[in-house]
N, C-alpha and C positions, 0 to 999 in steps of 0.2 A: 370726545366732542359731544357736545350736548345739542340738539336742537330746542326751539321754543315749545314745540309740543313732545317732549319728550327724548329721552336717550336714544342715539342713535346707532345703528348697526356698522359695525367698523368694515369698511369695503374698501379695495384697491382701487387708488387714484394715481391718473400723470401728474408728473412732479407741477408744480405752482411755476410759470411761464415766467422768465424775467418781465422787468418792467414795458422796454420796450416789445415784447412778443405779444400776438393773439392769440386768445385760446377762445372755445364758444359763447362762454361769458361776456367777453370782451366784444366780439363780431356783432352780439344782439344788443349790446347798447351803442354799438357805433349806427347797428341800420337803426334803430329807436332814433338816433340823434342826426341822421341822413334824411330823414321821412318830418323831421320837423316837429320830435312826438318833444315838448319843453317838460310835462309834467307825469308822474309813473304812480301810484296809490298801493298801496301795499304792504306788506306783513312778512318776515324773512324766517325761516328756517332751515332744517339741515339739509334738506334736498335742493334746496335754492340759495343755498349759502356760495358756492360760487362764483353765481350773479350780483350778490350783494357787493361781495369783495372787489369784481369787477367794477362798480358803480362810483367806486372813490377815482377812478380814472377817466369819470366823463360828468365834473361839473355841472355844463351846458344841461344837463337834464337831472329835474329837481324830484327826489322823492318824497312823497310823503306818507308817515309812519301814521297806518289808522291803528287804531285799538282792537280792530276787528275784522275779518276780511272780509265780514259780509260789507263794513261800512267802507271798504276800498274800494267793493265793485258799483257800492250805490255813490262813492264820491264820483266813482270816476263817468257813473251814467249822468250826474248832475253837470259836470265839464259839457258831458258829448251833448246833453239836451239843451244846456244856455250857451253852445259857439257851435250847435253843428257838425262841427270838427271831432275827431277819434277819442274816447276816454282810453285810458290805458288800467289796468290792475296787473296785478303780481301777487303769487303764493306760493305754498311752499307745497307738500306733497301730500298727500292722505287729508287731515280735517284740515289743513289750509285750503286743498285745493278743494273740498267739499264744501266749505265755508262759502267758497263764491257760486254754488251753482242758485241760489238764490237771486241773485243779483243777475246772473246769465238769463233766468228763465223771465225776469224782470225784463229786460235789455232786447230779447226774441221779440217778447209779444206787443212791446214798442216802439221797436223796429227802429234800435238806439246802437248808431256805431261805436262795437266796446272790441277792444284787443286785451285778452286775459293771457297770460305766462304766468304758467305753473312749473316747479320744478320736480322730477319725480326721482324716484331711486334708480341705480344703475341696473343699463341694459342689462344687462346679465344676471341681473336680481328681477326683473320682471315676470312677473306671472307666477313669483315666486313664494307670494303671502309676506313679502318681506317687513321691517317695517317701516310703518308707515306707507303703504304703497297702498294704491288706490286705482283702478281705472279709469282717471278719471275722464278721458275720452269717449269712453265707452257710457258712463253716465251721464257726458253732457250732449252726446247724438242727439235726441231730442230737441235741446232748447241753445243751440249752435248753428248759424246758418252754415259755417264748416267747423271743423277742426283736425290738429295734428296732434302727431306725436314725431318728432324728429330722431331720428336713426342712426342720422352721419351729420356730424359738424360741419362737410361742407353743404349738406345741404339746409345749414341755418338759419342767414341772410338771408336766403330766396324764398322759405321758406315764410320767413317774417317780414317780408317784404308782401308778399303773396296772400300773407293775412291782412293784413292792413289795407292793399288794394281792395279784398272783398268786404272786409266788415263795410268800409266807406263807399263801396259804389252800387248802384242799383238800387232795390231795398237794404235800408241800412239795418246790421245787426251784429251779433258778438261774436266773435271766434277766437276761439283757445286754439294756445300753440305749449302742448306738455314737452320738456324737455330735462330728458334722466342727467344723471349729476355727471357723468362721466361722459358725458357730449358738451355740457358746459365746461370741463377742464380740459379737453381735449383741442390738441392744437390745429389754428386755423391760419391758411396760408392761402385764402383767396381773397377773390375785393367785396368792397360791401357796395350792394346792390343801388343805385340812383331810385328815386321814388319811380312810381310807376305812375302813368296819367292813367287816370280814371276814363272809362268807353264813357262815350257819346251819351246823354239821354235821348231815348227814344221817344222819335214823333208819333203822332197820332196819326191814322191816316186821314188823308183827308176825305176818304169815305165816311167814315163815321162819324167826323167831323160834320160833313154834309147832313147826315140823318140825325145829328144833335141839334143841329139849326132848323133843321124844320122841324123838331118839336120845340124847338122854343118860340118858335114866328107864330106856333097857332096856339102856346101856352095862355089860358088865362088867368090862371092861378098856379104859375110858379115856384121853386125853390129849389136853393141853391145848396146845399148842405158840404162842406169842407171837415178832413179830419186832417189828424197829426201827418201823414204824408202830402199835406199841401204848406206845412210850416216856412218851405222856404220859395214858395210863388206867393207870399203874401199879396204883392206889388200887381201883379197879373189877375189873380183871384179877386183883388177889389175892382180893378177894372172892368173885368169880366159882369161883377154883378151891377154895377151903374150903368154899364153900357145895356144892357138889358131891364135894368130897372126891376132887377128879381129880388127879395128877401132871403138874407143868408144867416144859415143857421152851422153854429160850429160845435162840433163835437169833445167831449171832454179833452180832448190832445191835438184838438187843433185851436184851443184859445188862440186869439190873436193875430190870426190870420185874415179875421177882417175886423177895422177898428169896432169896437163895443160903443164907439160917438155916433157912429152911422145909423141914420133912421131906419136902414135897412135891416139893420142887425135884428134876428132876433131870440136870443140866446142861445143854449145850448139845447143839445134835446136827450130824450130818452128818460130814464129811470128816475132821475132827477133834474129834469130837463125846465125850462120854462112852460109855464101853459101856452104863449104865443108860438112858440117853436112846435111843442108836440101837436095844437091844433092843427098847425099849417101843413103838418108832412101828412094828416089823416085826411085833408080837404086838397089836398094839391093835386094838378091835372097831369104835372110834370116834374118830377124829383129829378136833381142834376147833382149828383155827388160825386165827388174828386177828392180822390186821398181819404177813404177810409174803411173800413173792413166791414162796417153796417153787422156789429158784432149784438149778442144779444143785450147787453144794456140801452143801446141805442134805440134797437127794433122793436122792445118787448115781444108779444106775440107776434110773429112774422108772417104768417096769413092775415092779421089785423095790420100792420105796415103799410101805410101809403095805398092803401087799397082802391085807391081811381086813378091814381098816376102813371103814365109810361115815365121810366127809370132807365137813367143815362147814369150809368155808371164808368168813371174815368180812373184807372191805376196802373203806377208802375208794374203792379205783380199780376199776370194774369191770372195765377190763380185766385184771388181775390177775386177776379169779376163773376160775379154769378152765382159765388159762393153758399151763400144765405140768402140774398132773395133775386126775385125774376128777373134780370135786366134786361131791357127792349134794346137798347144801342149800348153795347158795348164798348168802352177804346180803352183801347191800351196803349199808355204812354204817359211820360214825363207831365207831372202838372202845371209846372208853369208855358211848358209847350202849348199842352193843350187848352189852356186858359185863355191863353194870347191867339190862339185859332179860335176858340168861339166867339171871341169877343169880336172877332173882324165881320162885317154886314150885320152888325147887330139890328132884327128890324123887331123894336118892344109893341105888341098892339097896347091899344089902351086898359090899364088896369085899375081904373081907379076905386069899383068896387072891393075887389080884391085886397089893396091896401087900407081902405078902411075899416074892411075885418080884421083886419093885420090890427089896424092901433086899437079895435075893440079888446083884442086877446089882450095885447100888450099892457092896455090900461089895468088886467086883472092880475097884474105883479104887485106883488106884496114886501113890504120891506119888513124887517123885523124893526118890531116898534114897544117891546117889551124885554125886561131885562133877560139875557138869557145866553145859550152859545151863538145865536145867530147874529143877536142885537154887538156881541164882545165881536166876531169875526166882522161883521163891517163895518166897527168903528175902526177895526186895525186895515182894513182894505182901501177905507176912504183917505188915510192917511200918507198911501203908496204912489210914487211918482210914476210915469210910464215909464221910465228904464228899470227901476227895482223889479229884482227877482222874487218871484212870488214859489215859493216850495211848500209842498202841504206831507204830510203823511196820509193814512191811509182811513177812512172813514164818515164820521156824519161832517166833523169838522171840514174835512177835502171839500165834500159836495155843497157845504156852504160857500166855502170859500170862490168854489167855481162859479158857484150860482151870483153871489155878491164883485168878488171884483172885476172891475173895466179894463181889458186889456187892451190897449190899443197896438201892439207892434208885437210878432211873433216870436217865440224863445225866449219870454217874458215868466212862462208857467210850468214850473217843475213840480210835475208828478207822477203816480205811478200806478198807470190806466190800467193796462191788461191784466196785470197779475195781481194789483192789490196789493202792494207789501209792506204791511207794517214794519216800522223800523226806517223805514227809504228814505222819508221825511231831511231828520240831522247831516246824515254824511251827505244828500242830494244838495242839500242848502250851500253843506260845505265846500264840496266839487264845484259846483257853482259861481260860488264866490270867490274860490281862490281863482278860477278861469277869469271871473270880471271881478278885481279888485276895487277900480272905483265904482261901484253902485251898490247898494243894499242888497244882501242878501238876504229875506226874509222868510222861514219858515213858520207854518202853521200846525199845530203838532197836537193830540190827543193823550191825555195821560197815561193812559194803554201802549200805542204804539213809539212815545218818546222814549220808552223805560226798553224797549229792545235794543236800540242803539246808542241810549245815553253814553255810554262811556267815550261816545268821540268829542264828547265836552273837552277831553284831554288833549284830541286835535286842537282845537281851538288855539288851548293855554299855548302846548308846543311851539306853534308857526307862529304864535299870536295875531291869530286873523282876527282881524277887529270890525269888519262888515256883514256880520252875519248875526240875524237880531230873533230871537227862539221866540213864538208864543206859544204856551200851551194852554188848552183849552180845556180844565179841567173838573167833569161834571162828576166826578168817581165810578165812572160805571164805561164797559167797552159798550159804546154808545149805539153803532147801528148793530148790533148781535139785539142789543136788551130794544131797540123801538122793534126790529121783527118781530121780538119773543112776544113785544106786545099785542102789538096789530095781529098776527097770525098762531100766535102759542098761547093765548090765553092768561097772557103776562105770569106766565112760568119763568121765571128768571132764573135762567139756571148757570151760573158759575162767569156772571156778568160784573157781578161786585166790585170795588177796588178799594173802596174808601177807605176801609179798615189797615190795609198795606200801604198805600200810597205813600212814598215819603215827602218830605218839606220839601219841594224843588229848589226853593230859592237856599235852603243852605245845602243841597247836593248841589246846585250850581255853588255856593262859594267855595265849595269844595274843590271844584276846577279854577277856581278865583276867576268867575262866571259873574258879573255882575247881576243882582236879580231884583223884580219889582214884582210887585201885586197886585190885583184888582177882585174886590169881594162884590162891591157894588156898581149901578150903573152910574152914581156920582162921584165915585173912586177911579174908574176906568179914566177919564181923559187924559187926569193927570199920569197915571202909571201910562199911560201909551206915550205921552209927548216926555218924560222921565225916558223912557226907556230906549226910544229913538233918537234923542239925544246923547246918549250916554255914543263916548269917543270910542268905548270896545265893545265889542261882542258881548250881548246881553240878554235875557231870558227876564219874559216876562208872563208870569204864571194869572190868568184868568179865573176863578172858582165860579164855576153858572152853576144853576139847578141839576140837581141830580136828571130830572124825567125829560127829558126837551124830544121834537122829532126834527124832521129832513121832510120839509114838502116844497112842491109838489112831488108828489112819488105815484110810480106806476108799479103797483104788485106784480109779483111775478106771476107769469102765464096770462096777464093782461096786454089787453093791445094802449098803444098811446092814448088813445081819443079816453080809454076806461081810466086814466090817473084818477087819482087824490089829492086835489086842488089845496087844499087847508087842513091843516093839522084836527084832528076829532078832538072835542072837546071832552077834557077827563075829570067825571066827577068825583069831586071828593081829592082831588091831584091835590097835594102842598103847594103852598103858597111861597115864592120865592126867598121869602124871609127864612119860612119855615127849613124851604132846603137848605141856605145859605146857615141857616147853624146848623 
């Protein structure tokens, strides 16, 4: 017997279960299909071969064959980011199950419920250097809020029932359940476990509640700041800020949490934040953040942070509170809880200075109004309805794109905040879209990091997903490595290049019978964007900007907010668009 990664080490197995019998295989896709799990991402080999075998016995749940296991774990974080609900992946043992610890460490620091099943070699081969064997429990400790290794067949189901209650409840995040091949042959003669209700969210108390409202009663200059752990208090979180009449400011993973229409709103903050946004946390009297880790991109320099504000900090984890900076009122609890407790006696004093500073900032946003990546990224953002999924990969293009589109409604914006992971972009879009098949799934992609996971172009073909629409944004060069090298290196460019490798996208998409379009110019672009969004299948629409572009507003590192870089520095002697464009 052969696995996909290689020849396999011949070990004693129990005989293959008739059709009617369980064996551990069989038990872990009946609890997968108890628990309500419809769709599995994954990649099969000898150690989990199995599990595969078992899977022709349970319809009801649909696998799908990525190309890669890293793009399994990132389809399956794009599921759990656009419905909320559990991503699932599956691998095999040794580089299957290493494959996904990418996508795990992705999944931790975004605090995205993922259930991974790996399969490893048998017990009795463990610890043995056998092959393919891997610990890979042992290596994913770190970036797992749990994980197993399963021992005894009967303890399977509870087992996998038991992951899935944690991934999903509390702070959400990924855990792996490894399981040796001779625990999935081995016969099972128990019941499969009923779902388990997820505990209660926790209130705030209402002490602290108390000490939050009266810094808001004597706030003059307020703000509201939400991250990705307030995605599903959208509804409570907007309340909260009208009833108080505060300006809110959302953090890269918490787009959409309050409508981007609202006068309130005022964009994101941090590294590449808006200037309204980063001004207002540096002049506020009182910072109110719910749902987010106030991680270093946000804060830049953290002694320069909000430096006249008392700081209410609200989160499920308590570890989070206090973590990075001072916080004066503490609470810990569920956010939509605690949203709907602030908002009750809201008493707003008058702020109308305050807000007029607010629309001075505001008015110093800038649109890109020259041909280039930014001007190509918000012709394709202004084109996006509010329910289309917006996915980006990893880089200058991300940070436009967050900076450019208007999200109105949460779980609209798939991407990949904490870890950065090029590659995430395709299979995110992909996961994505097959979770909501009627709406657009759009990604936005760098020629750099599309070409790590291009091969799930072959997803596509397979399932023939036909709502999922590629732009890549292609300047030839990995675009925020080479603007640092600028700004900070001395424009040493060192090993930023791609032009030269790059291939034709549009015929490596026909290669996957990927329908593909172009845009070289800014009189080219309308028509390939309204081409390409019409087109009935899944289609990839390659962009060519200026090699040299940057990412502003930007806050250098070891700077505080108020010290950003409002406007791109003017570079003499730069080429001239034309000149990049040949």
């Amino acid at each position: 017997m052969r696995s996909d990664h290689g020849p396999e080490q011949a070990q004693p197995h129990p005989p293959t279960p008739e059709r009617g019998q369980m064996n551990g295989a069989r038990a872990l896709w009946a609890t997968l299909a108890s628990h309500g799990i419809s769709t599995v991402f994954g990649y099969p080999g000898g150690a989990i071969m199995p599990v595969y075998d078992a899977l022709t016995f349970y319809p009801e749940v649909r696998h799908v064959l990525t190309r890669h296991e890293q793009g399994a774990a990132h389809a399956a974080e794009g599921w759990a980011k656009a419905t909320g609900e559990l991503g699932v992946c599956m691998a095999t043992s040794g580089p299957g199950a290493t494959n996904l610890v990418t996508g795990l460490a992705d999944a931790m620091l975004d605090s995205v419920p993922l259930l991974a099943i790996t399969g490893n070699v048998a017990s009795h081969l463990m610890g043995t250097d056998a092959f393919q064997e891997a610990d890979i429990t042992g290596i994913t400790l770190p970036i797992t809020k749990h994980n197993y290794v399963v021992r005894d067949v009967a303890e399977l189901p509870r087992v996998v029932a038991e992951a899935i209650r944690i991934a999903r409840s509390g702070r959400p995040g990924p855990v792996l359940v490894d399981i040796p091949k001779d625990i999935q042959l081995a016969a099972y003669h128990g019941e499969i476990p009923a779902p388990q209700a997820r505990p209660e969210a926790p209130a705030p108390s209402s002490e602290a509640i108390a000490r939050a409202r009266e810094l808001l009663r004597g706030a003059r200059k307020p703000v509201l700041m939400v991250g990705g752990g307030s995605l599903d208090a959208a509804a409570e979180i907007t309340a909260l800020a009208r009833a108080w009449d505060m300006p809110v400011i959302t953090t890269l993973m918490g787009l959409g949490t309050f409508p981007a229409s609202d006068p309130l709103w005022l964009g994101m903050p941090g590294m590449h934040g808006s200037v309204a946004a980063n001004r207002a946390i540096s002049e506020a009297d009182v910072l109110l953040g719910i749902g987010l880790r106030f991680d270093d991109r946000v804060t830049g320099r953290v002694s320069g942070f909000a430096p006249q504000a008392a700081i209410i900090h609200v989160d499920l984890d308590a570890a989070e509170i206090g973590k990075i900076v001072r916080t004066h009122v503490p609470v810990r609890g569920d956010a939509a809880l605690a949203a709907r407790a602030l908002a009750q006696e809201a008493q707003p004093p008058p702020r109308a200075e305050w807000h007029a500073q607010l629309r001075d900032w505001q008015a110093r946003t800038e649109t890109p109004a020259h041909w280039g990546a930014g001007y190509a990224v918000k012709a394709v953002v202004e084109r996006l309805h509010p329910d289309d999924l917006l996915s980006s990969d990893v880089g200058q293009h991300q940070m436009l794109a967050a900076q450019l589109a208007r999200f109105e409604k949460p779980r609209r914006w798939i991407n990949s905040g904490g870890l950065g992971t090029m590659g995430f972009g395709l299979p995110a879009a992909i996961g994505a879209g097959m979770a909501e098949p009627g709406v657009r799934s759009v990604v936005i992609a760098g020629d750099g990091g599309f070409q790590m996971t291009a091969q799930e172009l072959a997803t596509l073909k397979m399932y023939d997903i036909r709502n999922v629409k590629i732009c890549i944004i292609n300047n030839s060069y990995l675009g925020m490595v080479r603007q640092w090298q600028e700004l900070f290196h001395e424009k040493r460019y060192s090993e930023v290049w791609l032009g030269d490798s790059n291939p034709d996208f549009l015929k490596l998409a026909d290669a996957y019978d990927v329908p593909g379009y172009r845009a070289r110019t800014a009189e080219e672009l309308p028509g390939a964007i309204a081409a390409w969004l019409a087109d009935p299948k899944s289609a990839l629409l390659e962009v060519v900007v200026p090699h040299e572009h940057g990412v502003f507003p930007m806050v250098p590192a070891g700077a505080a907010l108020s010290e950003m870089i409002e406007t791109e520095p003017a570079r003499p002697g730069a080429p001239t668009p034309e000149a990049s464009e040949a």
